[in-house]
MIDOSE-1310 file (N, C-alpha, C; in nm, 2 decimals, decimal comma, always signed):
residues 123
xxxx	+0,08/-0,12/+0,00/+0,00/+0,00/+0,00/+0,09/+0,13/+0,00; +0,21/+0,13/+0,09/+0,28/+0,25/+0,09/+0,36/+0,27/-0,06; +0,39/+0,18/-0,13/+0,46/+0,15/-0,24/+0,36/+0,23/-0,35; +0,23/+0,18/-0,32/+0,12/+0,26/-0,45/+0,12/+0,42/-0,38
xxxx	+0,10/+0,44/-0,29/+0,09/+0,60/-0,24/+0,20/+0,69/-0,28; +0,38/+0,59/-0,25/+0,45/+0,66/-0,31/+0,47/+0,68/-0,50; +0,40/+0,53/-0,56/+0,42/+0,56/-0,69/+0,31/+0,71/-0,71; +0,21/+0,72/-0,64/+0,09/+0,84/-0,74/+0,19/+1,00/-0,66
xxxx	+0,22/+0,95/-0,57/+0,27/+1,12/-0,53/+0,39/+1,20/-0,59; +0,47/+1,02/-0,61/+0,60/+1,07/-0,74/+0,53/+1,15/-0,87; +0,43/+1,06/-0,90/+0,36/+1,13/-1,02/+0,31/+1,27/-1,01; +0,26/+1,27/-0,89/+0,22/+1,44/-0,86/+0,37/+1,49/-0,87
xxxx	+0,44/+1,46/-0,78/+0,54/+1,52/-0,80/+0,62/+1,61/-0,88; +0,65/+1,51/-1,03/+0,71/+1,54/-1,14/+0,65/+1,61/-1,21; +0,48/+1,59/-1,22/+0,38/+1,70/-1,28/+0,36/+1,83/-1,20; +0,41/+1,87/-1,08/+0,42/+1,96/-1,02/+0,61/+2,04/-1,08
xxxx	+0,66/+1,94/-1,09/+0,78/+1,99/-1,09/+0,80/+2,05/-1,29; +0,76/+2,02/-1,36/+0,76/+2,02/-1,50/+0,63/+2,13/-1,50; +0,55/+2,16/-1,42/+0,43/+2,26/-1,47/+0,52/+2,41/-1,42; +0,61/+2,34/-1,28/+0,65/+2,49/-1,22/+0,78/+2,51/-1,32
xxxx	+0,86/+2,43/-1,35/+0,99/+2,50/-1,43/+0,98/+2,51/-1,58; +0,87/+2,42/-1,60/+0,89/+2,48/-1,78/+0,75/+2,54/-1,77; +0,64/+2,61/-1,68/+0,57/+2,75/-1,71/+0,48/+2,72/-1,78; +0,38/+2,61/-1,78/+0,30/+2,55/-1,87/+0,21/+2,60/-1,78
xxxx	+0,09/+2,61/-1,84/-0,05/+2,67/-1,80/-0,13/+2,54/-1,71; -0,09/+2,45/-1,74/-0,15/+2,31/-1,66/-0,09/+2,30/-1,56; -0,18/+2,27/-1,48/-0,14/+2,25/-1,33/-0,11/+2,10/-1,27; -0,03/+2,11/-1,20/+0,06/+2,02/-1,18/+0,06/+1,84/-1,15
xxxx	-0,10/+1,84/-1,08/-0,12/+1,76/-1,09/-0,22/+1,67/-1,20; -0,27/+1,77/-1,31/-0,30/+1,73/-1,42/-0,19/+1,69/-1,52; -0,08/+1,71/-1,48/+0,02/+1,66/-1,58/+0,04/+1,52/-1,52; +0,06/+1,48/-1,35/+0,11/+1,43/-1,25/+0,00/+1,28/-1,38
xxxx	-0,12/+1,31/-1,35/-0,20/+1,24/-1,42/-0,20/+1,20/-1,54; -0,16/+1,27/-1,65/-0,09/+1,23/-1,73/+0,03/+1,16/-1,79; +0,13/+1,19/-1,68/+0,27/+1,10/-1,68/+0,18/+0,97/-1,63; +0,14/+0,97/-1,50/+0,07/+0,83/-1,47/+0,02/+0,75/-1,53
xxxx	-0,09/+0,75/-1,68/-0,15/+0,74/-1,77/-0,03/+0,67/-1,86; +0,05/+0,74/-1,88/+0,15/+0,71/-1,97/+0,25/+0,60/-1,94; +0,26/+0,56/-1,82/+0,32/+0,48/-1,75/+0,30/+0,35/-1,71; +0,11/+0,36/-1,68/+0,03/+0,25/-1,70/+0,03/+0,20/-1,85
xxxx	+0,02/+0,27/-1,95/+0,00/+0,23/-2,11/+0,16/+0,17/-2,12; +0,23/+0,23/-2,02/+0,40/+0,17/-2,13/+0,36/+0,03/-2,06; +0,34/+0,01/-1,92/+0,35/-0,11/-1,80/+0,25/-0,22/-1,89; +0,18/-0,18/-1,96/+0,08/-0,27/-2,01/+0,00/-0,35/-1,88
xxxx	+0,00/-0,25/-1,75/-0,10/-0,27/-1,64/-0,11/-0,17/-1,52; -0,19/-0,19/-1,45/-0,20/-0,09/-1,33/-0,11/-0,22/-1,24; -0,08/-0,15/-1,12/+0,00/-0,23/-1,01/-0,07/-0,25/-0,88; -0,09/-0,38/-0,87/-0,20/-0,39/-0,73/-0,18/-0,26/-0,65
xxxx	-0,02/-0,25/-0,60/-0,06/-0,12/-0,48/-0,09/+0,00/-0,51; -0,12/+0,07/-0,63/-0,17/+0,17/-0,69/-0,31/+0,16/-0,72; -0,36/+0,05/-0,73/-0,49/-0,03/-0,75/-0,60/+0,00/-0,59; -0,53/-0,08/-0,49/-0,55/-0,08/-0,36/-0,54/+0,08/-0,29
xxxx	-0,44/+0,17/-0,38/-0,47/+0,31/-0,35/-0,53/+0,38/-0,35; -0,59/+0,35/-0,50/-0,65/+0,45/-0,55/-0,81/+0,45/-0,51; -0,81/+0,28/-0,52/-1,00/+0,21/-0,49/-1,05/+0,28/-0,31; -0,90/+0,30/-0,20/-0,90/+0,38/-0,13/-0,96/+0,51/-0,11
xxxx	-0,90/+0,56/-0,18/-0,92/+0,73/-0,20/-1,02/+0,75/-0,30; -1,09/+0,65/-0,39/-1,19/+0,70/-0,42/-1,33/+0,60/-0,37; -1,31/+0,61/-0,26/-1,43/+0,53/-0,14/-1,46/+0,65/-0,05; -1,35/+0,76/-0,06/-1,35/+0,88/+0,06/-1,33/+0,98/+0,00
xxxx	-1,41/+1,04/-0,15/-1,37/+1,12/-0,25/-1,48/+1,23/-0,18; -1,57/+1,19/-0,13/-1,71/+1,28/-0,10/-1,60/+1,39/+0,01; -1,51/+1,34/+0,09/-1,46/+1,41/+0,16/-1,40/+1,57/+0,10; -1,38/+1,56/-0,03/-1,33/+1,67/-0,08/-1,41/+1,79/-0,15
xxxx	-1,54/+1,70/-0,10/-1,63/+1,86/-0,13/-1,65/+1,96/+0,00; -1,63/+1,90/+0,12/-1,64/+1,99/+0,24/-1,55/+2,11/+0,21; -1,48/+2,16/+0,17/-1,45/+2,31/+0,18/-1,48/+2,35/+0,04; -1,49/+2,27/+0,00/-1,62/+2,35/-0,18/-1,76/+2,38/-0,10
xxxx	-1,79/+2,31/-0,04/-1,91/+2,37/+0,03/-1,92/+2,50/+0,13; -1,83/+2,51/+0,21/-1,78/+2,63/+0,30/-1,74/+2,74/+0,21; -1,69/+2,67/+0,07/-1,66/+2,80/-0,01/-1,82/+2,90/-0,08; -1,87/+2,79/-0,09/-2,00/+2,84/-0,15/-2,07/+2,93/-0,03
xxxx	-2,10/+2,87/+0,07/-2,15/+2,93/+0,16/-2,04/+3,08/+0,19; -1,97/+3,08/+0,21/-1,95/+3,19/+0,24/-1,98/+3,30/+0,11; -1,94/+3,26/+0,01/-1,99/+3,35/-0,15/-2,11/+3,34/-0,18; -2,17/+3,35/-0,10/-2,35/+3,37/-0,13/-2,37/+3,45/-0,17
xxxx	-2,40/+3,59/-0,15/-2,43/+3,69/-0,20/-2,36/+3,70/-0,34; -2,24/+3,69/-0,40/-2,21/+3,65/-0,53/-2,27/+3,57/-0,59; -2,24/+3,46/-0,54/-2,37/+3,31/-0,63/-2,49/+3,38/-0,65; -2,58/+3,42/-0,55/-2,70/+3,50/-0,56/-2,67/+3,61/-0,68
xxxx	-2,58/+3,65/-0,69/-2,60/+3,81/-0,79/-2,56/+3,78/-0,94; -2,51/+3,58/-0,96/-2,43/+3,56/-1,06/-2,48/+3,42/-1,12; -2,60/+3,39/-1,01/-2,64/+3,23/-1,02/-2,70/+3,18/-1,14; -2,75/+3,29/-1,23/-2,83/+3,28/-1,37/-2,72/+3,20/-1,48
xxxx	-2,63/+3,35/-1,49/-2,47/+3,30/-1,59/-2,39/+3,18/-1,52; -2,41/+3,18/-1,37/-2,31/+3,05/-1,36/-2,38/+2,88/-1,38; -2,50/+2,92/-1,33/-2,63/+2,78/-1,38/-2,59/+2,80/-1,55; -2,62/+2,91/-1,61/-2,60/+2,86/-1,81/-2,42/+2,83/-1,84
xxxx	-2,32/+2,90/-1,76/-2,20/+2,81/-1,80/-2,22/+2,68/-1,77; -2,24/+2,64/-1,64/-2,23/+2,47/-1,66/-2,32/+2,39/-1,69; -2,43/+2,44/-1,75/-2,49/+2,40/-1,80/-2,46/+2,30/-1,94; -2,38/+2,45/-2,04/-2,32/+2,46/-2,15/-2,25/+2,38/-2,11
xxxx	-2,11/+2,41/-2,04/-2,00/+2,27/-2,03/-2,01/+2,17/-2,02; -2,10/+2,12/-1,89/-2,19/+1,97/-1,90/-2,21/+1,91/-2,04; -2,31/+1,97/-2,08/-2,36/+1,93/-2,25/-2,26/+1,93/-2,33; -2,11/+2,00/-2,33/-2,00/+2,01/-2,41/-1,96/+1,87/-2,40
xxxx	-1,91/+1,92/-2,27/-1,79/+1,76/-2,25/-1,89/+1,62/-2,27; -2,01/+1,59/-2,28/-2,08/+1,51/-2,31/-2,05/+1,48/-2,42; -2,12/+1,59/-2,51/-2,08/+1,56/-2,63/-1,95/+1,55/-2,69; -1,81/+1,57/-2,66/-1,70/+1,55/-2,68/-1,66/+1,42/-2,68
xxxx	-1,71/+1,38/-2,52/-1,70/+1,21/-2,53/-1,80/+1,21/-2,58; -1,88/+1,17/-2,62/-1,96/+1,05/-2,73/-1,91/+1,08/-2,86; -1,85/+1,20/-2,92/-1,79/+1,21/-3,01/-1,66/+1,14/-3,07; -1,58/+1,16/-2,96/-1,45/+1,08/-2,94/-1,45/+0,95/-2,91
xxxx	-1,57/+0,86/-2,84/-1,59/+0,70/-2,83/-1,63/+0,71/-2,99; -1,72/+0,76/-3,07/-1,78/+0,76/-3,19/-1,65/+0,71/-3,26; -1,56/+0,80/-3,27/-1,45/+0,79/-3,36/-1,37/+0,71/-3,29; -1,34/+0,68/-3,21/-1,26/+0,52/-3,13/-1,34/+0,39/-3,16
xxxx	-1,43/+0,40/-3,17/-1,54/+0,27/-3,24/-1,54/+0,25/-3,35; -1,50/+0,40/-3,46/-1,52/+0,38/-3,60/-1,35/+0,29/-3,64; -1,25/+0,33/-3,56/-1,11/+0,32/-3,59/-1,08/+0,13/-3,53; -1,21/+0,11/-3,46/-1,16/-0,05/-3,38/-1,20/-0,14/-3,49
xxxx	-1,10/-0,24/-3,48/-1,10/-0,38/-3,60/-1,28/-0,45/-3,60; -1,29/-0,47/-3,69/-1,45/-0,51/-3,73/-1,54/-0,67/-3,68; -1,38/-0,72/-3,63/-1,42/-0,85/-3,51/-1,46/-0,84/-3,39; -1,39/-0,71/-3,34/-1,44/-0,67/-3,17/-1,57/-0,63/-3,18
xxxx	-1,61/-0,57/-3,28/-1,73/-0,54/-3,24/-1,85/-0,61/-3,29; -1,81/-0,70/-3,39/-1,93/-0,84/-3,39/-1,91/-0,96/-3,29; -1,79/-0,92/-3,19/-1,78/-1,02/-3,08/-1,91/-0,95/-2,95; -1,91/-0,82/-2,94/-2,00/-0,75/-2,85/-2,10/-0,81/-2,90
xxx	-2,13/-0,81/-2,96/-2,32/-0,79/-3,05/-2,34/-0,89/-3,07; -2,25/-1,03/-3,05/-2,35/-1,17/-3,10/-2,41/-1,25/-2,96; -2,46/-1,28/-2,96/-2,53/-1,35/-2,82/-2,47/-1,45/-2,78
């Protein structure tokens, strides 16, 4: 278990360290994410103790809305004076990134060999 905690934090790490010295607009642990992604695809697998980490931390994910919520609460009166445009942006982005993925599985389905997918569909 400590072995997976240290492999995801290395990852934050280096995506912290690469966003702060080469000045990329991405923040650090979206890159952290990225290198990890890339590392899983070279490994040709995830690693039980990164597995066992992660199934961890996302069992106690609800924990990370508690100061999003104290944030809101205290910006009330903003939310109240802004709640129209900020309900139509995420509205809009919800329906974006929807449609992005179904767009992008569209075109990952159109590009897959023509056996996999009469393997799904035969009974």
């Amino acid at each position: 278990m400590i072995q997976g905690l240290v492999i995801l934090l290395l990852f934050q790490g280096l995506g912290e360290i690469c966003s702060k010295f080469l000045k990329l607009p991405i923040p650090g642990p979206v890159l952290g994410l990225v290198f990890l992604l890339c590392f899983f695809h070279w490994k040709a697998s995830v690693p039980e103790s990164v597995d066992t980490v992660a199934s961890g931390m996302t069992q106690h994910l609800g924990l990370l809305f508690i100061p999003a919520s104290v944030g809101v609460v205290k910006f009330m009166p903003q939310l109240q004076a802004w709640g129209g445009p900020i309900a139509l942006v995420l509205i809009a982005s919800v329906t974006l990134s929807i449609g992005m993925v179904a767009w992008i599985l569209k075109r990952l389905d159109a590009h897959s060999p023509p056996e996999a997918n009469m393997e799904e569909t035969s009974p």
